[in-house]
C-alpha positions as MATLAB code, in Angstrom:
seq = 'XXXXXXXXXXXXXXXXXXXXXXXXXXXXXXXXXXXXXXXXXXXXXXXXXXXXXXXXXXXXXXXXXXXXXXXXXXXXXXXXXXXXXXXXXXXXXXXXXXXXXXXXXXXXXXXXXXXXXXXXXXXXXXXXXXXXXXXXXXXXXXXXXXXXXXXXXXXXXXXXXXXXXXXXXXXXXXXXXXXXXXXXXXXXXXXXXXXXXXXXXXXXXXXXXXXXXXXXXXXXXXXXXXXXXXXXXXXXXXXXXXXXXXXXXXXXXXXXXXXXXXXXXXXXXXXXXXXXXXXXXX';
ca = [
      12.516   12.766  -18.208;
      11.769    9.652  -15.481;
       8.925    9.698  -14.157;
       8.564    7.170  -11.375;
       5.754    5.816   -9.227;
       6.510    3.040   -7.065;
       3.638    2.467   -5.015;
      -0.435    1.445   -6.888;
      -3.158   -1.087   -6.234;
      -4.837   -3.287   -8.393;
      -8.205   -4.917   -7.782;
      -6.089   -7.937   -6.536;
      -6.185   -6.034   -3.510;
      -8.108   -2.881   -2.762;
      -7.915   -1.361   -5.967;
     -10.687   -0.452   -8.761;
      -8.807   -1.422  -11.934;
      -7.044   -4.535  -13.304;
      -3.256   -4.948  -13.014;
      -3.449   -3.934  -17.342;
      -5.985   -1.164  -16.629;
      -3.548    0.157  -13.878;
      -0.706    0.043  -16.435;
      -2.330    1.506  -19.112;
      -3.301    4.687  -16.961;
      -0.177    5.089  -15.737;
       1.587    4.664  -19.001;
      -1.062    7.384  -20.583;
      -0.015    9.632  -17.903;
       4.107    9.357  -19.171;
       5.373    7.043  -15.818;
       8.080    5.211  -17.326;
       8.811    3.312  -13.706;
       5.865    1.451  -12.356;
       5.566   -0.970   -9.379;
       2.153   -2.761   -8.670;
       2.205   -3.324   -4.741;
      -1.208   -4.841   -3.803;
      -2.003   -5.316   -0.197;
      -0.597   -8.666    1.006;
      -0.814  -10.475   -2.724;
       1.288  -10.814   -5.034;
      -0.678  -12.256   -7.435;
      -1.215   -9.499   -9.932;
       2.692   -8.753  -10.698;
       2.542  -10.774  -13.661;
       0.064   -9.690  -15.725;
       1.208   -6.472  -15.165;
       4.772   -7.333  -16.155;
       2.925   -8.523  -19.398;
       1.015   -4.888  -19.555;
       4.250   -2.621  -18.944;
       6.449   -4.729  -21.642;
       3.643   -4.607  -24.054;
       3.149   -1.041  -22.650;
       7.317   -0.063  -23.099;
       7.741    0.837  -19.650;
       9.642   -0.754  -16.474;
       7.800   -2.542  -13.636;
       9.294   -3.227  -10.530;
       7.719   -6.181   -8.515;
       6.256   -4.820   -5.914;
       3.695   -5.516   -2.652;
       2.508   -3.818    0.686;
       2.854   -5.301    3.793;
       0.308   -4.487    6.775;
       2.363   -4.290   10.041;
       0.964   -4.153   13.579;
       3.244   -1.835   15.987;
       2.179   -1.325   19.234;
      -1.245    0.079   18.734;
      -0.585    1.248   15.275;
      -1.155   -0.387   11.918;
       1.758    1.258    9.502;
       2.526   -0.530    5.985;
       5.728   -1.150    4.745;
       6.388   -1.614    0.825;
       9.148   -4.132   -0.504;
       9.801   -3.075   -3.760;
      12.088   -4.951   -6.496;
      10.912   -8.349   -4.694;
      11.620  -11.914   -6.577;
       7.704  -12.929   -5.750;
       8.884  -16.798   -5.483;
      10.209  -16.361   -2.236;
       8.967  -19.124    0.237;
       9.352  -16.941    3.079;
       7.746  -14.015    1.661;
       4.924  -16.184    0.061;
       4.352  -17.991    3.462;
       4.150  -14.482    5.014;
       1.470  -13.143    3.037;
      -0.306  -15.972    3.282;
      -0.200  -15.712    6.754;
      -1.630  -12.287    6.743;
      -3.927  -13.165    4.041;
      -5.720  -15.903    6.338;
      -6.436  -13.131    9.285;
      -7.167  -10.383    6.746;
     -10.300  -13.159    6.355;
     -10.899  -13.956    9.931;
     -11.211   -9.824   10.537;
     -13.985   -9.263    7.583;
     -16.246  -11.538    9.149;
     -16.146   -9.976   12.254;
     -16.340   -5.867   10.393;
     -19.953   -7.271    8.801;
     -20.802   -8.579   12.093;
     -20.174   -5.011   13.425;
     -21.696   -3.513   11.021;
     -24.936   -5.508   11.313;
     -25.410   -4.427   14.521;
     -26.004   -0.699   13.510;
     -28.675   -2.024   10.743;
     -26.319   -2.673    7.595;
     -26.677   -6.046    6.660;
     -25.310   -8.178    4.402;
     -21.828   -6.332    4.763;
     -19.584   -9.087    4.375;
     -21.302  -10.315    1.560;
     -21.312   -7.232   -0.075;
     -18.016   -6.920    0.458;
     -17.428  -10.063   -0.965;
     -19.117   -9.275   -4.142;
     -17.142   -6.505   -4.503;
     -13.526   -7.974   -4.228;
     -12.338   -9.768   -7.149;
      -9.807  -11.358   -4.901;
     -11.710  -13.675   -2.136;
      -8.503  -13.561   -0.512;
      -8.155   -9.542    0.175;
     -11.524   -8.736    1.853;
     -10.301   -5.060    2.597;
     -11.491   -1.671    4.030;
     -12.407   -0.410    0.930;
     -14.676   -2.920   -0.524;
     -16.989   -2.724    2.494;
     -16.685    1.217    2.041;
     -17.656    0.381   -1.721;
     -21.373   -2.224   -0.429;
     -22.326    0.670    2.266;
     -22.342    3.470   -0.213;
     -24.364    1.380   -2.682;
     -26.825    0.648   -0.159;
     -27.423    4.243    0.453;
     -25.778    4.329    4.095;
     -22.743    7.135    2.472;
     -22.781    9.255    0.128;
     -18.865    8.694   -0.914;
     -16.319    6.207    0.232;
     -14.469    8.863    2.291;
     -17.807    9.415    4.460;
     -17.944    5.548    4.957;
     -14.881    5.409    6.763;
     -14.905    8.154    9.159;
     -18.847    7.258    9.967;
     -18.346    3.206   10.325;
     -14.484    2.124    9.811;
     -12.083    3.916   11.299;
     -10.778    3.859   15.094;
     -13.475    3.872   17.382;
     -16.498    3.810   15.076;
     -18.879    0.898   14.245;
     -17.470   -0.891   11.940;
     -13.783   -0.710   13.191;
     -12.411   -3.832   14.195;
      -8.754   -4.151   15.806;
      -6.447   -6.941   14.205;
      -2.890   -7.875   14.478;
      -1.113   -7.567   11.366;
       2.888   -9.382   10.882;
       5.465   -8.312   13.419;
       7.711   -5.346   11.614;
      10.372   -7.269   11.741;
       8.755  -10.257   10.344;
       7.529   -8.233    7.685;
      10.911   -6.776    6.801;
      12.768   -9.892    7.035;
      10.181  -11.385    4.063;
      10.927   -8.755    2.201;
      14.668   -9.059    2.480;
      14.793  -12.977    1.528;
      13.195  -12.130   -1.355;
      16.094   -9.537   -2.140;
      13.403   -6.558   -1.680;
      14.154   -3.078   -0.534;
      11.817   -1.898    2.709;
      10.205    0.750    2.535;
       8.593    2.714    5.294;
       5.029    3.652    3.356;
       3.275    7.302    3.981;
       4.407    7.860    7.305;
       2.371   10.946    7.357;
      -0.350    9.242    7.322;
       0.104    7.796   11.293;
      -1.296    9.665   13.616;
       2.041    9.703   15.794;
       4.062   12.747   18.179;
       7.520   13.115   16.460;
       9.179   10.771   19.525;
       7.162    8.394   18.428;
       7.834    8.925   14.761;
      11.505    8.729   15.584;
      10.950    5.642   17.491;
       9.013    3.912   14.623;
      12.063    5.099   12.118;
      15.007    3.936   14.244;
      13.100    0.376   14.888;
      12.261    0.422   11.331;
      16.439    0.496   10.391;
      16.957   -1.698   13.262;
      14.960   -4.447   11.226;
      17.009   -3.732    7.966;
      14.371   -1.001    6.790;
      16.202    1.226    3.731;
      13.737    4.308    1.910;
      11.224    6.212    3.514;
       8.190    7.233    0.970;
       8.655   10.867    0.787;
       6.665   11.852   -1.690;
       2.938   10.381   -1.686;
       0.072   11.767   -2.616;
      -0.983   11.288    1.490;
       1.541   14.066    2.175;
       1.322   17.789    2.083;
       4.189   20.103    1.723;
       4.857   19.992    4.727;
       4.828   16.563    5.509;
       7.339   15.841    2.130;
       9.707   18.002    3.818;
       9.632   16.491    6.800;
      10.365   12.681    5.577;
      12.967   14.455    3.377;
      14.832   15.518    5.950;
      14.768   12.229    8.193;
      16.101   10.741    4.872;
      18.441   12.921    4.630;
      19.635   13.134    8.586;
      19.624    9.269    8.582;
      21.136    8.353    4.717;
      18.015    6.562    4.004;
      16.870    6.539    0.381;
      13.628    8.116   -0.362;
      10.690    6.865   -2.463;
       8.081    8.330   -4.185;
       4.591    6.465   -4.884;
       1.028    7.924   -5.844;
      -0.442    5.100   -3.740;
      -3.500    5.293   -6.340;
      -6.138    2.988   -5.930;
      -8.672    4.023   -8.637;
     -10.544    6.697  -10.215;
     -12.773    8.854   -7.934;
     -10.716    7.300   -4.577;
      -7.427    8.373   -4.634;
      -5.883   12.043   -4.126;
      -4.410   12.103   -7.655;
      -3.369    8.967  -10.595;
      -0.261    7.135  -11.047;
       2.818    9.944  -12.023;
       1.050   13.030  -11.312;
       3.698   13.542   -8.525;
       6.002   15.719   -7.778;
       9.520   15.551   -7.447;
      11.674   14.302   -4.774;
      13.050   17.222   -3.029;
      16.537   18.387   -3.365;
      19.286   16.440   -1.694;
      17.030   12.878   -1.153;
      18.526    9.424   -2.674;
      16.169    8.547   -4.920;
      15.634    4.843   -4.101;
      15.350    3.907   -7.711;
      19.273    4.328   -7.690;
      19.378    0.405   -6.246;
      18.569   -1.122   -9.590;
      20.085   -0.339  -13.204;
      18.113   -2.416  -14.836;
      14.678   -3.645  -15.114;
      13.508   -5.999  -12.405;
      14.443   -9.645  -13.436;
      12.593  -11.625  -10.651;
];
């Protein structure tokens, strides 16, 4: 029995464990498909190559690609990516530079409502200087006492219209997808649940997101109810997009449930999967 989970995080980017701890877990837990897609860095896909061989199960390059549209921030996953692509690797270095430029300005924020040292913090809490995210300023605040959880951080200081919240433009959506296509990815539209968006909207953000070359939605996620799978099924079905299915687990005690404990796609979707036969060779 396959049991697939295309989208994680490693402490390259947001996450808590190491690209061979995040293997290891998921491998304990039966996945036999794995893709590591850090925010904007690629840099843990090898070692966690080196971690599924050793492990005996298949890895799919993967990476997550934050995407400004219109006043939204949505993320789009490229999985099966050759991670040597100039393009792509210019792109997320591009992104990577104003991920930067926006943490200095979230620990000015937050200094102004008495928690200092915030970027710093942060700082000390990223293994990668280069992905100063969200999280790791969620991780300082609740170690200095200001939260009692990472969930209460961001609805008190870093989400829309709070403190801490600081607007940024992320890559165009169709730069974003046309980095992933160089590098022979496949696009896919990440927990569109998760956007707070009216279903003309939604619609809008789908069609523009084909437009651009987009192919999967992520259908099953552990950011979607019932509900919600249904939903995205059935605008993968109405539009013959494939559908993908991705825990987005970022580590113990932060994430709605650990790589593979997912369920299924529902009936009638095109598993995405179906695309390769074989091992990613990139």
């Amino acid at each position: 029995m396959e049991n697939i989970d295309l989208h994680n995080h490693s402490r390259v980017s947001d996450g808590l464990l190491s690209p061979t701890e995040l293997v290891r877990l998921a491998a304990s837990n039966g996945v036999t498909t794995l893709s590591l897609t850090d925010h904007d860095d690629i840099e843990g896909l090898a070692e966690a190559k080196a971690a599924a061989d050793e492990a005996g199960i298949r890895f799919i390059n993967g990476v997550e690609i934050s995407v400004t549209w219109g006043s939204h921030t949505i993320h789009v996953v490229g999985l099966n990516i050759d991670p040597q692509q100039s393009k792509l690797v210019q792109g997320l270095h591009q992104i990577r530079q104003g991920r930067l430029a926006r943490a200095k300005l979230i620990g000015d924020e937050l200094a102004k409502v008495g928690i200092s040292g915030a970027f710093e913090g942060a700082l000390r809490f990223a293994q990668n200087p280069n992905i100063i995210a969200r999280p790791h300023f969620a991780r300082y605040i609740v170690e200095q006492g200001h939260a009692k959880n990472v969930g209460q951080v961001f609805k008190r200081f870093l989400i829309k219209g709070k403190p801490g919240y600081v607007r940024h433009r992320w890559a165009e959506l169709s730069d974003a997808l046309s980095w992933i296509r160089a590098a022979n990815g496949i696009p896919v539209l990440a927990h569109p649940g998760r956007y707070e968006m009216g279903k003309a909207q939604m619609e809008t953000l789908i069609d523009e997101f084909m437009d651009h070359g987009g192919q999967a939605l992520e259908v099953v996620t552990s950011n979607h109810n019932k509900e919600e799978v249904e939903i995205f099924a059935q605008h993968a079905r109405k539009r013959n997009l494939m559908a993908s299915r991705g825990s987005d687990f970022h580590g113990p005690g932060e994430s709605f449930c650990e790589p593979g404990k997912l369920p299924e796609l529902p009936y009638g979707c095109r598993p995405v999967w179906q695309m390769w036969s074989s091992p990613s060779t990139h």
